[in-house]
Backbone as ProteinMPNN parsed JSONL, in Angstrom:
{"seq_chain_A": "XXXXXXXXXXXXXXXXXXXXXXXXXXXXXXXXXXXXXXXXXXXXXXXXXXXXXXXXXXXXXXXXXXXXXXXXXXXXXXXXXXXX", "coords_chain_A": {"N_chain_A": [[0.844, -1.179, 0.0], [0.598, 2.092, -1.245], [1.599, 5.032, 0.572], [0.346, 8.11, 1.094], [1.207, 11.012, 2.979], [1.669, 13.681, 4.803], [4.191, 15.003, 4.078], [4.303, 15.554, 1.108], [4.665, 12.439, -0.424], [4.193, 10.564, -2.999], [1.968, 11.065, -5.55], [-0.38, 12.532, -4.456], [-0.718, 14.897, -2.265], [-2.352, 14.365, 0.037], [-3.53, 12.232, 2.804], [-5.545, 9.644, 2.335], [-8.865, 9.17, 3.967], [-9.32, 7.203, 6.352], [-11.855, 5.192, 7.528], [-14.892, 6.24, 9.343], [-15.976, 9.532, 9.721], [-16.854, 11.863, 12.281], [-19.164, 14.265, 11.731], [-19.919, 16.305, 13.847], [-17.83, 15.903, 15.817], [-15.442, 18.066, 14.455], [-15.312, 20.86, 13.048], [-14.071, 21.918, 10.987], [-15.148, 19.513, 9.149], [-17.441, 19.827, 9.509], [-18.266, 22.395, 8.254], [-17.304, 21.173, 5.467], [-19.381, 19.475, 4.858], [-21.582, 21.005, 4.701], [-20.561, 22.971, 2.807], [-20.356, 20.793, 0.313], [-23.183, 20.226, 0.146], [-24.362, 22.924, -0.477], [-22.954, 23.04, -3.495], [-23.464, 21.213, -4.547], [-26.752, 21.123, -4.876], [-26.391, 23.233, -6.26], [-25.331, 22.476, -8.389], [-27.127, 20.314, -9.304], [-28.968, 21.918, -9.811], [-28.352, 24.315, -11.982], [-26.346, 23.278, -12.709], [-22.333, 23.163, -13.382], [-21.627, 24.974, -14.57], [-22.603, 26.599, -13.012], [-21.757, 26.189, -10.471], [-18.789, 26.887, -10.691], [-19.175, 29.571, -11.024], [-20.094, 30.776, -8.104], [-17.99, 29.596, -6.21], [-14.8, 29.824, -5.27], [-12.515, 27.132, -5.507], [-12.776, 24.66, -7.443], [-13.184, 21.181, -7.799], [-13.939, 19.028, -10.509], [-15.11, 15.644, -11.925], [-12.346, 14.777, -11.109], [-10.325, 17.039, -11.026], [-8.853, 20.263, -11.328], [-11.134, 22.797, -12.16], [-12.104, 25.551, -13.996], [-14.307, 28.7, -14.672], [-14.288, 29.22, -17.69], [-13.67, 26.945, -18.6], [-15.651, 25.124, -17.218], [-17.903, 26.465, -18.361], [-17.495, 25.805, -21.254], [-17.463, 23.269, -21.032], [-20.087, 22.563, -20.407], [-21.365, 24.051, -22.521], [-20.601, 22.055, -24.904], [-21.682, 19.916, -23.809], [-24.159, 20.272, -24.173], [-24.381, 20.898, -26.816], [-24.243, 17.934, -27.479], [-26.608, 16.981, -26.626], [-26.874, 16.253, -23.989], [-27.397, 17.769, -22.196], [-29.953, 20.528, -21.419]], "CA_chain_A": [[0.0, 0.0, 0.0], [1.026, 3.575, -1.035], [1.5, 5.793, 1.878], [0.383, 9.276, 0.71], [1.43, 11.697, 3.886], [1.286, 15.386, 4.288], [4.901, 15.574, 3.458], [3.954, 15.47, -0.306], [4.989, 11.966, -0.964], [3.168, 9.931, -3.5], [1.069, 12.195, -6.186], [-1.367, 13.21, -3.873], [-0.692, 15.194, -0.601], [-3.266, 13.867, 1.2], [-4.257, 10.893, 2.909], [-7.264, 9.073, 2.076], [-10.048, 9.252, 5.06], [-9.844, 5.653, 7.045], [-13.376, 4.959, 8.568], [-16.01, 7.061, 9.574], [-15.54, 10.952, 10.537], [-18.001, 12.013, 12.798], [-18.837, 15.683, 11.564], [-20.144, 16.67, 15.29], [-16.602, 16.515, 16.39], [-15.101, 18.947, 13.744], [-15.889, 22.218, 12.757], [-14.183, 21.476, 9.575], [-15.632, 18.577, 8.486], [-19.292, 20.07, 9.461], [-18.16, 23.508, 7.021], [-17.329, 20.747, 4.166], [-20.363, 18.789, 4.613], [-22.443, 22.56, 4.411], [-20.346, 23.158, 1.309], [-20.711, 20.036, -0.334], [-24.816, 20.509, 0.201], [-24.278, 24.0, -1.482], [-22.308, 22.807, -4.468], [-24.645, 19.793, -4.744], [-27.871, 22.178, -4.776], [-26.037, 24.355, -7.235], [-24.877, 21.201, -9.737], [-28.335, 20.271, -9.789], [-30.313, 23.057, -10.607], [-27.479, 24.994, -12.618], [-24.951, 22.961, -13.818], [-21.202, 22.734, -13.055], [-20.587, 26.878, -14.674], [-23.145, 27.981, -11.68], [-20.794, 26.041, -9.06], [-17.824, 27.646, -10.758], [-19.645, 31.464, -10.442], [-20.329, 30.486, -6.73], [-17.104, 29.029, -5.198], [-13.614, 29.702, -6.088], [-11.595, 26.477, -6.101], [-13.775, 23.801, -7.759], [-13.134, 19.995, -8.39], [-14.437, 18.344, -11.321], [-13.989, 14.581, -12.554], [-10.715, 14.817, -10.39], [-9.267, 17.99, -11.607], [-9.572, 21.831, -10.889], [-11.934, 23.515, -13.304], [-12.262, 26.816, -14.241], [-15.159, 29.132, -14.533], [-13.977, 29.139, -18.507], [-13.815, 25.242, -18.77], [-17.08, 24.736, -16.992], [-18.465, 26.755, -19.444], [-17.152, 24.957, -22.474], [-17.694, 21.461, -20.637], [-21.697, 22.583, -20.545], [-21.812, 24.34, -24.458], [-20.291, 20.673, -25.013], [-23.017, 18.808, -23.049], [-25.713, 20.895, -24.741], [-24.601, 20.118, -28.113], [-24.436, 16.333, -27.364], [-28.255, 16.456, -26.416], [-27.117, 15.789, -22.418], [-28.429, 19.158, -21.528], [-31.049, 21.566, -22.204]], "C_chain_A": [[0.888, 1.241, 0.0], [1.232, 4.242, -0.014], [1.673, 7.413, 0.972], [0.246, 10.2, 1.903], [1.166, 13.488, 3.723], [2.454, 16.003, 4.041], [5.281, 15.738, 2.069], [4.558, 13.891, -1.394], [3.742, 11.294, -1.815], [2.778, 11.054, -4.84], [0.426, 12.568, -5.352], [-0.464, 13.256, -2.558], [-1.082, 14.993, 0.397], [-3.401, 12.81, 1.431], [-5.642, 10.75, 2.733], [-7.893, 8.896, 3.757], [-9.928, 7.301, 4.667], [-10.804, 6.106, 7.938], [-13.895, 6.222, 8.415], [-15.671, 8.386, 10.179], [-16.763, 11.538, 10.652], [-17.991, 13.679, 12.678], [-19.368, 16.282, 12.732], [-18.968, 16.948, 16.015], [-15.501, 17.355, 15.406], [-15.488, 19.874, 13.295], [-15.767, 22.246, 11.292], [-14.505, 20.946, 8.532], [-16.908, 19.219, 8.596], [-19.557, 21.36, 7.788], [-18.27, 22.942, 5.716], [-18.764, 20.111, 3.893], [-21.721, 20.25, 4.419], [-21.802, 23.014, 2.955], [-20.379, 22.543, 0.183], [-22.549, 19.994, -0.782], [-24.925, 21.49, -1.042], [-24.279, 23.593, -2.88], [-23.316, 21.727, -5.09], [-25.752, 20.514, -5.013], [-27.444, 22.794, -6.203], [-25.8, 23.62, -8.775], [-26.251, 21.418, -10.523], [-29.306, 20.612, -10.354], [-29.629, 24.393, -11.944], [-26.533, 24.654, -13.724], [-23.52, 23.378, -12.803], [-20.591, 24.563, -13.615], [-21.412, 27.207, -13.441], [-21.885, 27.522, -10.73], [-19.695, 26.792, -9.529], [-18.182, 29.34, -10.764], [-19.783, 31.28, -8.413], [-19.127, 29.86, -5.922], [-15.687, 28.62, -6.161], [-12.535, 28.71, -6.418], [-12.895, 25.202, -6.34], [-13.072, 22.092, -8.13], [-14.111, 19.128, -9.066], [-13.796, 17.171, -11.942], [-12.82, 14.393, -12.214], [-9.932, 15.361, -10.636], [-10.017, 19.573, -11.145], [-10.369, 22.335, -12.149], [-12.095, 24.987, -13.015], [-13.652, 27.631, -14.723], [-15.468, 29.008, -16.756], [-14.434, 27.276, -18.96], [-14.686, 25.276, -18.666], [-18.009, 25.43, -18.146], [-18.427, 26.401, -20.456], [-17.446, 23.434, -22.133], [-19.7, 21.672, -21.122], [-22.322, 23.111, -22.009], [-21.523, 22.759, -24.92], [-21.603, 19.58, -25.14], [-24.222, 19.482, -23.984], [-25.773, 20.407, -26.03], [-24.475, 18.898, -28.606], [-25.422, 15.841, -26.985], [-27.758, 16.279, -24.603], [-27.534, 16.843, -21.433], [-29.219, 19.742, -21.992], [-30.709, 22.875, -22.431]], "O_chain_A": [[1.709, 1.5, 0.88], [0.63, 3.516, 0.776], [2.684, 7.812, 0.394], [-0.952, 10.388, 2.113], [0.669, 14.199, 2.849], [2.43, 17.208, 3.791], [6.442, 16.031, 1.78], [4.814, 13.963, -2.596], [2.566, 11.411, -1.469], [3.597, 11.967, -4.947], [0.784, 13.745, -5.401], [0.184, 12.384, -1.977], [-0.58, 15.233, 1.495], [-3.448, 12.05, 0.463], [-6.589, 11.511, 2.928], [-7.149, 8.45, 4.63], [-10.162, 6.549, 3.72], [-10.758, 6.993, 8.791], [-13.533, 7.099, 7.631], [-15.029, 8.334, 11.229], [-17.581, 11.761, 9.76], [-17.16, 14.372, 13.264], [-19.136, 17.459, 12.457], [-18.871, 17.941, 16.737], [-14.378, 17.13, 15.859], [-16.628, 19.575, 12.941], [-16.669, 22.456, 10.481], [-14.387, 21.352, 7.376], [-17.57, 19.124, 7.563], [-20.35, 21.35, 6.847], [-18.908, 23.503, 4.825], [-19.268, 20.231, 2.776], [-22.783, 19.978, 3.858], [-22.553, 23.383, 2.052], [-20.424, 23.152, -0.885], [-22.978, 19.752, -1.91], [-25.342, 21.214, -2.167], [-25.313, 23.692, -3.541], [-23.758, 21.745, -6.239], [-25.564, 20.535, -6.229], [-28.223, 22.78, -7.156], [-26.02, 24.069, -9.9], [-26.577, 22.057, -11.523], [-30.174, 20.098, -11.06], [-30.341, 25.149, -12.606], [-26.122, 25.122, -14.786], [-23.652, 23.826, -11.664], [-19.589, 25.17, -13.236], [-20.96, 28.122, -12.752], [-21.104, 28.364, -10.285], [-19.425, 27.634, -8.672], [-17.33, 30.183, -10.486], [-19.251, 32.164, -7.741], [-19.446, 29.596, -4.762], [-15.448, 27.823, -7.068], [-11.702, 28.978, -7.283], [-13.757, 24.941, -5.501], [-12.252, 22.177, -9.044], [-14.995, 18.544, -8.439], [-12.65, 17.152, -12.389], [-12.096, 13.796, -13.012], [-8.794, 14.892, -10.661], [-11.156, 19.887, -10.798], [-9.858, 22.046, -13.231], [-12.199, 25.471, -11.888], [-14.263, 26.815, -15.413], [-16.595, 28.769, -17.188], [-15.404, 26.77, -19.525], [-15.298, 25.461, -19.717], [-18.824, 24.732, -18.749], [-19.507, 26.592, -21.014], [-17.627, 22.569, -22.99], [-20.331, 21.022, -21.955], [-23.383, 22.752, -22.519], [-22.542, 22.247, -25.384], [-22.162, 18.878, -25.982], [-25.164, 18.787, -24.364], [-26.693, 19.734, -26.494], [-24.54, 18.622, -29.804], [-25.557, 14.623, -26.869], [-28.785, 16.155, -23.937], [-27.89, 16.766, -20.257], [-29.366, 19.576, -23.203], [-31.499, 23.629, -22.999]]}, "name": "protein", "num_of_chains": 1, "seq": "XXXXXXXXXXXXXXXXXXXXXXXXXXXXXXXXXXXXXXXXXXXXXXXXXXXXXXXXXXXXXXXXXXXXXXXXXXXXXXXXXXXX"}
């Protein structure tokens, strides 16, 4: 098994979440689970350019997206029939 630490080994900086994190004892984890809601809310009824007008670092498909991109990802989707 990889060991991805927070001294940047590996590709990723982060470790992966073992088990269950109880967002009652974090402040942080409660903020992500309130911003994930948001972003989720905003997908849904908007699309992937509203979340990029609404919140400045965005992850899409496992990459940062841009307010630019998202906008070309959704002209994309529209003219492939997967949006309206």
């Amino acid at each position: 098994m990889t060991s991805f630490g927070a001294q940047g080994r590996g590709l990723h900086p982060f470790s992966p979440l073992q088990g269950d994190v109880d967002s009652r004892k974090s402040y942080y984890v409660q903020a992500s689970d309130i911003a994930a809601g948001i972003a989720k809310h905003l997908y849904e009824n908007g699309g992937i350019f509203t979340v990029t007008q609404n919140f400045e670092y965005v992850i899409f498909n496992g990459r940062r997206i841009s307010q630019n991109e998202a906008y070309e990802t959704t002209k994309k989707w529209q003219e492939l029939g997967y949006y309206n």
